[in-house]
N, C-alpha and C positions, 0 to 999 in steps of 0.2 A: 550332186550339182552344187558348184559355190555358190556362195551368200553373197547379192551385190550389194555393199554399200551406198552403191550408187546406183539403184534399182530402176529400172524404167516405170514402175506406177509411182516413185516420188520423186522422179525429174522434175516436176513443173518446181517440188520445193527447191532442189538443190543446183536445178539451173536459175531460179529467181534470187537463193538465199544458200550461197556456198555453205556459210560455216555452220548450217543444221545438220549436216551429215558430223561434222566432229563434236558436236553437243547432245544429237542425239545416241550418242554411241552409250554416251551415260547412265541412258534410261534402257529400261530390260524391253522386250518386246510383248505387247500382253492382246490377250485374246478376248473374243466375245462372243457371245450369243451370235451376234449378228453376223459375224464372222466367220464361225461355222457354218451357220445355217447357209452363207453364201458357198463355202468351198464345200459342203454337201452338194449342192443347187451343181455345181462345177463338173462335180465328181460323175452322178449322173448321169448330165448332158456330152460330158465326154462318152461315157457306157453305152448311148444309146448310138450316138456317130460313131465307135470304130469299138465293138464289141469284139475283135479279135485280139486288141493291144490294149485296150481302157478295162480294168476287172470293173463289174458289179460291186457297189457300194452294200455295204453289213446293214443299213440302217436305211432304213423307207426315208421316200419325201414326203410331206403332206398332200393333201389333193390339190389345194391350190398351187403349191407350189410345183406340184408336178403336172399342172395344166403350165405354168410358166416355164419352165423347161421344154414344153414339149413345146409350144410355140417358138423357143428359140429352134429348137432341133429340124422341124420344119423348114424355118427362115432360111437357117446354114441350108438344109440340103438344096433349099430351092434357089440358094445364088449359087453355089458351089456347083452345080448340076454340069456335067461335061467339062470338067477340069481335074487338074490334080488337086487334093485336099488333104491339110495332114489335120488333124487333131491332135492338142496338148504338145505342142510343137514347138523342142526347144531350140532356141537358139543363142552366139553369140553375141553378147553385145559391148564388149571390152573394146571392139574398135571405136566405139562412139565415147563409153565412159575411161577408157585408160586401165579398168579392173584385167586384172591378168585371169583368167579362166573364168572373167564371170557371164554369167547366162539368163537370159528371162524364158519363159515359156508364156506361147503362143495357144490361146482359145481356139482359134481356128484361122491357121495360115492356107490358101488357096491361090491357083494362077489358072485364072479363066480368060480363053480370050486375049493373051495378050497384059491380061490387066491382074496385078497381083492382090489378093483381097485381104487383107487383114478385118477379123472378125474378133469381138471382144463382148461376152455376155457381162453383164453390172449386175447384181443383183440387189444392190443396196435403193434404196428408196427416199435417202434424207436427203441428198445430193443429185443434182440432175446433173449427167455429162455428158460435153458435146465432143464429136468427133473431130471434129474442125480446127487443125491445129494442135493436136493430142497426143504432146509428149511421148506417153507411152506407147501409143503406139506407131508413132513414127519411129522409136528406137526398135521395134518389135518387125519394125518394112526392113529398119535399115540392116538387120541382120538376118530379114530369111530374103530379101532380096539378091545376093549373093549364091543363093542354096537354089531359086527357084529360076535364075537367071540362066543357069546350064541344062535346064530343060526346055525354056523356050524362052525368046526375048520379051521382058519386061516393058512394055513401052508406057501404062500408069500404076496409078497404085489407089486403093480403094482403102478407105478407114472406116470404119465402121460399130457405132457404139448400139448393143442389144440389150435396154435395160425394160424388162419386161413389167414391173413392178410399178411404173408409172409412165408406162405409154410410150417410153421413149426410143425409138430406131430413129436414126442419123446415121447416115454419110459423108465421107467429104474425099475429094480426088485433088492429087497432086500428080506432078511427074517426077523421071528421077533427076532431074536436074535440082527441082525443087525439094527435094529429100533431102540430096546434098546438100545443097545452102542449110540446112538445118541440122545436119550433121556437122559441119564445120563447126557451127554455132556451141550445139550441147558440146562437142568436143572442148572447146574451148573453155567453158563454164566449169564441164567436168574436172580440167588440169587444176583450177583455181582450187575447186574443194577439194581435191586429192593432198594438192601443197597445204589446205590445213589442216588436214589430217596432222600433218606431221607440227603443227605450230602447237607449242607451249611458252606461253600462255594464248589462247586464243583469243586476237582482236577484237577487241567490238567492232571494227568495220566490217569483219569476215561476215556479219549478221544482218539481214536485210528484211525486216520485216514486212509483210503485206497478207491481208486478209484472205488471199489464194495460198498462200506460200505457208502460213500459220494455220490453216483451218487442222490439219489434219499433222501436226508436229508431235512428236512426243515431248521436246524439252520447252514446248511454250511456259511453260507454268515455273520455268527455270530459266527462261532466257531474259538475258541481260537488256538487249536490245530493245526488245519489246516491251519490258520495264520500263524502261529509258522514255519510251512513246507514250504510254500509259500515262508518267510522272508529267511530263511537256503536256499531253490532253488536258490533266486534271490542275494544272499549273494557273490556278484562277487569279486574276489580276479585276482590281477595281474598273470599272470601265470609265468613271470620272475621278479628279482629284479630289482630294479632301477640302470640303467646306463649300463645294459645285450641287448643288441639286441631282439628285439621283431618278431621272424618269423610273417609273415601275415596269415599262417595257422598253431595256433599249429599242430603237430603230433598228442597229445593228445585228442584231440579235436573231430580228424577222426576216431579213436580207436572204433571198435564195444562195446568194455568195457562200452565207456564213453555216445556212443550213449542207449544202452540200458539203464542206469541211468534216462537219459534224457525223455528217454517213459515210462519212470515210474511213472518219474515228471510230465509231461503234461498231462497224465492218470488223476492224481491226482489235479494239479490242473485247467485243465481246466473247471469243472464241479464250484468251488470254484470263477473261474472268471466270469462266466456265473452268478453266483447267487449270487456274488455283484452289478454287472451290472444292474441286475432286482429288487435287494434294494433297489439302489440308484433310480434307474426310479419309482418304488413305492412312495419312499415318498418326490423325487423332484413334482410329480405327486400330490400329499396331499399339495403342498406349500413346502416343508422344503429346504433353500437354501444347497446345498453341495458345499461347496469354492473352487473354481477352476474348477465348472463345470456346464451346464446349459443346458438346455432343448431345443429343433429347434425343428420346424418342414420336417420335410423330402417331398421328392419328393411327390406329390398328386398319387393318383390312377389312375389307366387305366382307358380308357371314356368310359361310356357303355351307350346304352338305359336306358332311364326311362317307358317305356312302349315300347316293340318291336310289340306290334301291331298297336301302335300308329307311329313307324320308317316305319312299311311298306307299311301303308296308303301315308306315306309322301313320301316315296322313288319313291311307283306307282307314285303320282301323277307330279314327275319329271322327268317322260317320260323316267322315265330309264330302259334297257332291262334286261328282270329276269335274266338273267347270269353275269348282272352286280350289281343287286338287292342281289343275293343270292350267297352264298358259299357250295359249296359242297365235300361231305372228306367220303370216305370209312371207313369203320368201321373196328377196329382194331381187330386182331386175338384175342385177350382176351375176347371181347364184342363177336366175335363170340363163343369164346368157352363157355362162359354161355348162348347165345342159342341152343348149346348145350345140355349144362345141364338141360336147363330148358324143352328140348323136341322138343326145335324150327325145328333142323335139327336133322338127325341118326347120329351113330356115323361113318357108311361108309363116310357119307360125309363131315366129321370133318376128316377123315382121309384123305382124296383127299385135305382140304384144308391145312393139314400139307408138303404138299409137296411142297407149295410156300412160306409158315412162311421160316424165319428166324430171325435170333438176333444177335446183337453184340456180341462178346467172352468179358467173365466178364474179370474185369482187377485186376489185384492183389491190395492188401492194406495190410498193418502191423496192427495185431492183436496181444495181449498176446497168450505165447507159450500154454497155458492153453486152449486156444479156441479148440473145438472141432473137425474146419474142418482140412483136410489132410495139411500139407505144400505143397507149389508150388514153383518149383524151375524153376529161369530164362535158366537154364543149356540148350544150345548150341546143334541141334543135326543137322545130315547131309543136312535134306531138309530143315534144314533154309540158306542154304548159295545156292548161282547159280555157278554153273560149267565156268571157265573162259578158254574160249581156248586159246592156242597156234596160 
């Protein structure tokens, strides 16, 4: 299968910000923990929907994470249910980007109904994703739409984000007229970064910075552009002239105006500071000295056993008393509710033990006005205040 450079999970970069597809070419592509652990989570969930074509994965999942699995695996069969369904389903999508033989593959592509389903498991948990207007996998409709369209007629199209790890299933419907308009669209963006591919020296204009577009770049920590943004942020100017009395708070300062500037700025760069930080640690890391700066070691690690069968042989034989040997801690309402799930207890009795759960009340935080969930307002009402007698 070719390599897209212009891949459909980092459309939102390179339809926002062309010339990251020619910048990041520079950077190697590197792997993680979390990374695997997701295309493990993948590998799986494929295995268990189409165990004729999907081989069994070498290597276990954890319990938890194969309680998340299995609740995707569920989901899928129960929307999929009287339809056709492919699993790990690749398709074209060089009509949208211009790449000649390139392809994405499809979590679960399905046509129920009339209605064609694009299904997409997340498994990451730093980032929440909505379906709603989702790049990827509007490119992921626009190329099994064609494949699924000579089986029966397509009349919507279903998107749909399974991120099991923090709660999140979403949906969102379109039709195909409305795919197209978005097809036009990526198409167009796509020719832009294509053309600089081929540009020596690459523009600074070809570079579009934006805290969507940069969270997840590899050449942030190299790009010019965003430099560029950084330098203009931190571009501090006097607020009065010299020999003016200096208030200790501007006005201006306090201004909602000036504060929302300011989270747009730190949106922007603080993904940009992170991922110098982790350059410089790379290749202080390799030897390379950076002037003015240097490498320590930090605090050592928590002390743990080296064999805890070998600590409780030693602990017994210091006459000491198992309550004083051992620690004991109730298992947390979550752990029960996947015995639960897993059939341990009924659900009457999951209901009895909801009557002793409780939880903190979440606490607000500042999001862009664009986020999804409702606004929460601090606003004041009668039973927050105590009646003071006379």
């Amino acid at each position: 299968m070719a390599h897209a450079l212009l891949s459909p999970s980092s459309a939102h970069r390179w339809m926002s910000c062309p010339g990251s597809v020619s910048l990041s070419r520079l950077f190697p592509d590197e792997s993680s923990s979390y990374a695997e652990e997701g295309i493990l989570a993948h590998a799986w969930a494929a295995h268990f929907l189409d165990p004729q074509n999907q081989p069994q994965p070498a290597e276990a999942l954890s319990s938890d994470n194969l309680t998340f699995v299995q609740d995707y695996v569920l989901f899928v069969e129960r929307e999929t249910a009287g339809g056709v369904r492919r699993i790990e389903y690749p398709v074209s999508v060089s009509e949208v980007t211009g790449e000649a033989n390139a392809k994405g593959t499809i979590d679960c592509a399905a046509l129920v109904n009339g209605t064609l389903k694009i299904i997409d498991l997340k498994f990451g948990k730093g980032v929440k994703v909505d379906a709603e207007h989702n790049t990827q996998l509007m490119i992921y409709a626009a190329g099994a739409l064609p494949l699924f369209d000579v089986i029966d007629e397509v009349r919507a199209i279903e998107l749909t984000i399974f991120q099991p790890r923090i709660n999140n299933i979403c949906s969102w419907k379109l039709t195909p007229a409305e795919l197209e308009d978005f097809v036009n669209k990526a198409r167009a963006r796509a020719s832009i970064a294509i053309n600089y591919l081929r540009a020596d020296p690459l523009p600074l204009a070809a570079l579009e910075p934006s805290a969507d577009a940069c969270r997840f770049c590899k050449a942030k920590a190299a790009c010019p552009a965003l430099q560029q943004k950084a330098a203009e942020a931190c571009d501090f100017r006097p607020v009065l002239d010299k020999g003016q009395d200096i208030p200790i708070v501007p006005e201006e300062a306090l201004s909602s105006e000036q504060l929302s500037l300011n989270l747009q700025l730190a949106d922007l760069l603080e993904p940009w500071i992170a991922a110098v930080r982790e350059a410089a640690y790379d290749q202080m890391m390799e030897g390379v000295q950076v002037e003015g700066f240097k490498l320590v070691l930090g605090r050592p690690g928590n002390r743990q056993w080296t064999s805890n069968a070998e600590a409780e042989a030693m602990l017994k034989s210091f006459k000491l008393k198992e309550d004083e040997r051992y620690t004991y801690k109730v298992i947390t309402p979550t752990a029960l509710e996947k015995l639960m799930k897993a059939g341990r207890i009924g659900e009457r009795q999951w209901k009895r033990a909801e009557t002793i759960i409780t939880r903190s009340e979440p606490t607000p935080t500042v999001v862009p006005a664009a986020d999804k969930r409702p606004a929460w307002s601090p606003t004041a009402t009668a039973s927050d205040f105590t009646p003071i007698s006379n």
